[in-house]
C-alpha positions as a Python dict, from the first residue, in 0.01 Angstrom:
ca = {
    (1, 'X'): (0, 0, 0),
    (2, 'X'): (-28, 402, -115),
    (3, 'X'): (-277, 402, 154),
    (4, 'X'): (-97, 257, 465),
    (5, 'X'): (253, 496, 404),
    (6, 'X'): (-2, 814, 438),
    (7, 'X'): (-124, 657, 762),
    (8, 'X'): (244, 550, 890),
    (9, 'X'): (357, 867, 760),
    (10, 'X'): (71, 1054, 968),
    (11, 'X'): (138, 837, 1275),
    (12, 'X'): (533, 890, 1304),
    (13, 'X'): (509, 1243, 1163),
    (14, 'X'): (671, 1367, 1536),
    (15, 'X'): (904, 1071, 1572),
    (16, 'X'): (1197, 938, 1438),
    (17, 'X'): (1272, 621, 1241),
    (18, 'X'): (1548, 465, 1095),
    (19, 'X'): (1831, 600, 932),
    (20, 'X'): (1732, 330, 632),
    (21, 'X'): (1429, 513, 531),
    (22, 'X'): (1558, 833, 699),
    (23, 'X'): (1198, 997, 751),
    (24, 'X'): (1164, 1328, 778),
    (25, 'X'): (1007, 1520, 1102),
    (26, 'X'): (692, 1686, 994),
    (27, 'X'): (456, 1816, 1236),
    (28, 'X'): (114, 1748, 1264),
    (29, 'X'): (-33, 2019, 1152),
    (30, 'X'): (124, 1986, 810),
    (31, 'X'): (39, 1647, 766),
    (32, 'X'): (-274, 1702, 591),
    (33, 'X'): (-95, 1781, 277),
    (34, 'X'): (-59, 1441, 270),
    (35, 'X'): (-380, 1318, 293),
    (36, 'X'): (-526, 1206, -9),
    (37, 'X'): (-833, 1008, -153),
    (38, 'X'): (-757, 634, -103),
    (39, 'X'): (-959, 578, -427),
    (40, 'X'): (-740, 762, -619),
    (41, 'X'): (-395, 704, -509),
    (42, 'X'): (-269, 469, -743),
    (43, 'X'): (-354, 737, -1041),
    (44, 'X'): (-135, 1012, -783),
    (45, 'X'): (159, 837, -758),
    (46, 'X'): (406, 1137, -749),
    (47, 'X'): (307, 1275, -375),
    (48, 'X'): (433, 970, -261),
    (49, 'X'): (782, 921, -473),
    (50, 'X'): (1001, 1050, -197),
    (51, 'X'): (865, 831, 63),
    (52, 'X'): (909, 522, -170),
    (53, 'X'): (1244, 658, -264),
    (54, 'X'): (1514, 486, -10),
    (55, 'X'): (1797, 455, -240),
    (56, 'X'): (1956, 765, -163),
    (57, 'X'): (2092, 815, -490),
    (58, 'X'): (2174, 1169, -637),
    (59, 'X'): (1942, 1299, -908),
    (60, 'X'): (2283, 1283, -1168),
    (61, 'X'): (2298, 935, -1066),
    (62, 'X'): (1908, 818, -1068),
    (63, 'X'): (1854, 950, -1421),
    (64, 'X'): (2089, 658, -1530),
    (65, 'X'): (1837, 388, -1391),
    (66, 'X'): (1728, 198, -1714),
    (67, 'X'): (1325, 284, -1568),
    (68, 'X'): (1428, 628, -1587),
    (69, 'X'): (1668, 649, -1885),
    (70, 'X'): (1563, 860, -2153),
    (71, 'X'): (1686, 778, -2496),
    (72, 'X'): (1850, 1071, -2685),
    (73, 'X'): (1776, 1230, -3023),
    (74, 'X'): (1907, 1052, -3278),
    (75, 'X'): (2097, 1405, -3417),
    (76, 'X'): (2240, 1456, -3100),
    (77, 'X'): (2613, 1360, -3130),
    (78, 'X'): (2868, 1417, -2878),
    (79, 'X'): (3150, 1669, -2937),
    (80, 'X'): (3380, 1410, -2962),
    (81, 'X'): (3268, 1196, -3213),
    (82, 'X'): (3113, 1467, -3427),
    (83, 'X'): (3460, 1518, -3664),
    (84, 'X'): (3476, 1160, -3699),
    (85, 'X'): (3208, 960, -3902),
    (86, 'X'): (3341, 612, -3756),
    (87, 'X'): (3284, 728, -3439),
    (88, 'X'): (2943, 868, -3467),
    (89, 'X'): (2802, 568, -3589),
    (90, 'X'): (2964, 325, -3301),
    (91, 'X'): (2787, 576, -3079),
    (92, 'X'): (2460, 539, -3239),
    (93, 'X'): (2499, 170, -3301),
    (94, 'X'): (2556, 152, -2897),
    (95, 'X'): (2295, 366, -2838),
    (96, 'X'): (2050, 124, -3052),
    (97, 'X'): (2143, -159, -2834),
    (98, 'X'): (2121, 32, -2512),
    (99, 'X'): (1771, 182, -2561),
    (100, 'X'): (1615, -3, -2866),
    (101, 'X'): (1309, 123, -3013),
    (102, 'X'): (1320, 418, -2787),
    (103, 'X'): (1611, 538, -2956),
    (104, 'X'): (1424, 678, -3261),
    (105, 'X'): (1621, 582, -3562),
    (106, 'X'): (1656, 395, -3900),
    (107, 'X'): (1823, 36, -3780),
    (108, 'X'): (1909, 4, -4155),
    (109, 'X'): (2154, 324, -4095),
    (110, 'X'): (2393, 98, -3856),
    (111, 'X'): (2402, -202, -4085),
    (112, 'X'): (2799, -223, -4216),
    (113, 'X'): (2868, -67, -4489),
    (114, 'X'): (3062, -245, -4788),
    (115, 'X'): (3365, -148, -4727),
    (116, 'X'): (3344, -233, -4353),
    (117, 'X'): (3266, -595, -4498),
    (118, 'X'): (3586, -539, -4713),
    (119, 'X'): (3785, -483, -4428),
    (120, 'X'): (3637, -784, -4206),
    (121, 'X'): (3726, -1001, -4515),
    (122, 'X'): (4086, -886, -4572),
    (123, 'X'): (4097, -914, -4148),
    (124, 'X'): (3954, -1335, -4198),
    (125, 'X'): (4200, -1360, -4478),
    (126, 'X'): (4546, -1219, -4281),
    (127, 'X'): (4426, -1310, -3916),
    (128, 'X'): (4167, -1625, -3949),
    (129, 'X'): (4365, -1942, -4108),
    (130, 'X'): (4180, -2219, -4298),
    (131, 'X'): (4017, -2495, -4118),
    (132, 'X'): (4247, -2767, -4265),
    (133, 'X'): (4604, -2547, -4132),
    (134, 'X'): (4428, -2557, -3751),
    (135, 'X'): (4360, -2876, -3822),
    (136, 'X'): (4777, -2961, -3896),
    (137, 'X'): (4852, -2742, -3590),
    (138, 'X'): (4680, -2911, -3356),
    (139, 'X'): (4815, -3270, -3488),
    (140, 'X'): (5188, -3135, -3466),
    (141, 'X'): (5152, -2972, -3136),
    (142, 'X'): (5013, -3345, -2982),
    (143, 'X'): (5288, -3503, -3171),
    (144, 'X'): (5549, -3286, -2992),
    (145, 'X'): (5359, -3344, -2656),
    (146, 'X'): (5361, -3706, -2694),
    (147, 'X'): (5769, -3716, -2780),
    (148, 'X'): (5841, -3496, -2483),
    (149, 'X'): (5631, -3708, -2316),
    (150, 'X'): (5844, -4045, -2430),
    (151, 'X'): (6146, -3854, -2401),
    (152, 'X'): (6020, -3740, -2023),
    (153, 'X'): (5945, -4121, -1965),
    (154, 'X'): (6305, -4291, -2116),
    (155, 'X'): (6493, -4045, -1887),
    (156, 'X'): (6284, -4124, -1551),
    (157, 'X'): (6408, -4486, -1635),
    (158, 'X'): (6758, -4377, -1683),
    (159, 'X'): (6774, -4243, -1387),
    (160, 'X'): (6589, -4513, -1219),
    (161, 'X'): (6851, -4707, -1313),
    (162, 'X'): (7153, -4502, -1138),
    (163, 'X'): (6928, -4470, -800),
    (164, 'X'): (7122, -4731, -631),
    (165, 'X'): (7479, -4548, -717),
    (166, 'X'): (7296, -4184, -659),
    (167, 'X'): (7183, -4327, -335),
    (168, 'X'): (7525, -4518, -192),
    (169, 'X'): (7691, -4138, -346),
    (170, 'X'): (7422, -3967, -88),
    (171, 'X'): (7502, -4173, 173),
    (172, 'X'): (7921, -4148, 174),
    (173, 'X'): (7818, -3747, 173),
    (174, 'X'): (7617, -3806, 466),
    (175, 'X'): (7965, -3970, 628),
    (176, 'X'): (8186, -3717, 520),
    (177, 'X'): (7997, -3461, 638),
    (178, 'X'): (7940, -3623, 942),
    (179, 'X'): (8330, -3645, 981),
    (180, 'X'): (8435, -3348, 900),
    (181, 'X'): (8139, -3202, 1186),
    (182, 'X'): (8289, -3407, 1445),
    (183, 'X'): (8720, -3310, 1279),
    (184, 'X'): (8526, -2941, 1374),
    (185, 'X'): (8413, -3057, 1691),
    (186, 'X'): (8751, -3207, 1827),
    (187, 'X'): (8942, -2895, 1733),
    (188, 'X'): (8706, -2661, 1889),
    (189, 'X'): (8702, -2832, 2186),
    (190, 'X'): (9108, -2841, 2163),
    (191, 'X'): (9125, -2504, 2102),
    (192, 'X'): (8906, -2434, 2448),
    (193, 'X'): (9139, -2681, 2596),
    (194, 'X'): (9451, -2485, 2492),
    (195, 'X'): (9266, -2148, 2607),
    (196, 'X'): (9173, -2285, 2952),
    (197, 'X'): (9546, -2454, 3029),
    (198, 'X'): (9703, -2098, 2923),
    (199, 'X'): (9470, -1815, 3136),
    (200, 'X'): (9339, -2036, 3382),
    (201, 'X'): (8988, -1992, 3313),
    (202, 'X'): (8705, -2036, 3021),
    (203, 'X'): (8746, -1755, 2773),
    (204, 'X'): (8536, -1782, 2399),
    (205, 'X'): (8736, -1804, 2180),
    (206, 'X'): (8609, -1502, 1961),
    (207, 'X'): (8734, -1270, 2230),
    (208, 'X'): (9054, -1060, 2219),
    (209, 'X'): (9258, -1178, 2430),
    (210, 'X'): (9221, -1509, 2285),
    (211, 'X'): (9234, -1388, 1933),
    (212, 'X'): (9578, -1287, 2040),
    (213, 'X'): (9710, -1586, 2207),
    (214, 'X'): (9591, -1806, 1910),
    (215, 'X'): (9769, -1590, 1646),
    (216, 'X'): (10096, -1592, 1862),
    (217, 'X'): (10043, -2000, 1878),
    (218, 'X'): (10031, -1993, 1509),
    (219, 'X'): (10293, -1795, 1436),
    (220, 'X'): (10555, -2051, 1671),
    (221, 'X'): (10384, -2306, 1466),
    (222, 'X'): (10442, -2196, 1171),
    (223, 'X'): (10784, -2136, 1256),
    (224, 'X'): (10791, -2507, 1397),
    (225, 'X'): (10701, -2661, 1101),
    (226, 'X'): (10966, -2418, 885),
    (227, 'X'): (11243, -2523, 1080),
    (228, 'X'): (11181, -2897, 1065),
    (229, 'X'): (11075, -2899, 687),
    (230, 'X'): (11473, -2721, 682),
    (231, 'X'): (11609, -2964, 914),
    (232, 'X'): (11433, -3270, 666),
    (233, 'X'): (11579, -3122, 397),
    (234, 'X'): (11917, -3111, 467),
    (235, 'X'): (11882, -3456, 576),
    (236, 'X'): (11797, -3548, 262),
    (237, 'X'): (12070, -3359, 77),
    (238, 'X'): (12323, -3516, 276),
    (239, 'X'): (12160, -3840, 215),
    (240, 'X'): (12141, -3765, -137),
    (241, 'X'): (12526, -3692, -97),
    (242, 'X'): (12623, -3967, 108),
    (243, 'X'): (12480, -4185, -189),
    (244, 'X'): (12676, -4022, -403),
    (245, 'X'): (13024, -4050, -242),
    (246, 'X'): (12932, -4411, -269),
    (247, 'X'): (12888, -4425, -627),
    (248, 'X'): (13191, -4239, -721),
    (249, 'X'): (13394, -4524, -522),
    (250, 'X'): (13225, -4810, -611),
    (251, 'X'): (13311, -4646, -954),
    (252, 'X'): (13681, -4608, -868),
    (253, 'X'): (13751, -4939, -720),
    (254, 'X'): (13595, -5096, -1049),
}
């Protein structure tokens, strides 16, 4: 495989290829630096890393590839964790599982320490509840399913019951609404009516002009109905009189 790049790379040394492998022009004359012995190839393998290299990646970014990760020294702590003794060992214990037996250090080191176990106890007695209290938790919380459940199910019948009546109730809103569309209707139409007979012509009603004569029609309606809810009531005051007068001399005869 070695052996067919130097010959690709030899062939295309003074022409371009694709921006994937993004090949570099080299001229001919230069490309017997190249040109190794076939037998040997495989043991020269780092000639040949930037033509295998397609990846692109920044050097920052390829020393993070776990082929080319290099564990640190186990005495090597960061800045940030040196103050703190916690800290240091989470960062060694994550550098353990990260490199393994490259990272050169005393597993026994990271094991918990008893007070650490002290703390994880203290944390199962606070936080973790007994087996038998889950146990009672999860038979009240299905026991308060199933009566919302029964209670759910008693109320769907209930109501079952009053669909007929809800239905019927539905239906006399439909009419009334109906009704009261068409009351809406007639007066529109009598108020277009009324516009037309006074100018002569359509006008919309939301116009001036019509505004205007509407409001004036009101008003003499409105002063209509005053004067005969007056005249009705002195009609009835006489009447209420008249009956009177006729009391007082049926009362004076007797």
């Amino acid at each position: 495989m070695a052996a067919s790049l130097v010959q690709c790379r030899i062939l295309f040394a003074s022409t371009n290829c694709c921006k994937k492998h993004r090949l570099t022009l080299v001229p001919t004359r230069h490309a017997s630096k190249f040109i190794v012995d076939y037998r040997t190839v495989d043991d020269e393998e780092e000639p040949f890393e930037d033509l295998r290299d397609v990846s692109r990646l920044s050097e920052r970014l390829k020393t993070k590839l776990p082929k080319n990760a290099e564990a640190p020294e186990p005495d090597m702590i960061p800045p940030t964790y040196a103050r703190d003794q916690k800290r240091t060992r989470t960062f060694q214990r994550r550098m353990f599982a990260k490199f393994g037996e490259k990272y050169a250090i005393n597993p026994a080191k990271l094991w918990p320490t008893q007070e650490e176990i002290a703390k994880e106890k203290l944390r199962d007695i606070f936080y973790d509840i007994p087996l038998e209290e889950s146990f009672e938790k999860i038979r009240i919380t299905k026991e308060e399913k199933e009566e919302n459940r029964r209670k759910s199910e008693e109320l769907i019948e209930k109501n079952m019951q009053k669909m007929d009546e809800w239905i019927k109730a539905f239906e006399n809103r439909k009419i009334v609404a109906a009704q009261r569309e068409e009351k809406s209707a007639a007066k529109k139409k009598l108020v277009e009516d009324q516009l037309y007979d006074h100018f002569g012509y359509q006008i919309s009603a939301s116009s001036t002009k019509a505004k205007d004569y509407l409001k004036e029609v009101a008003e003499k309606e409105k002063k209509a109905k005053k004067i005969q809810f007056q005249l009705m009531k002195q009609e009835k005051e006489k009447a209420q009189l008249k009956e009177l007068l006729q009391r007082e001399a049926e009362e004076e005869i007797k």
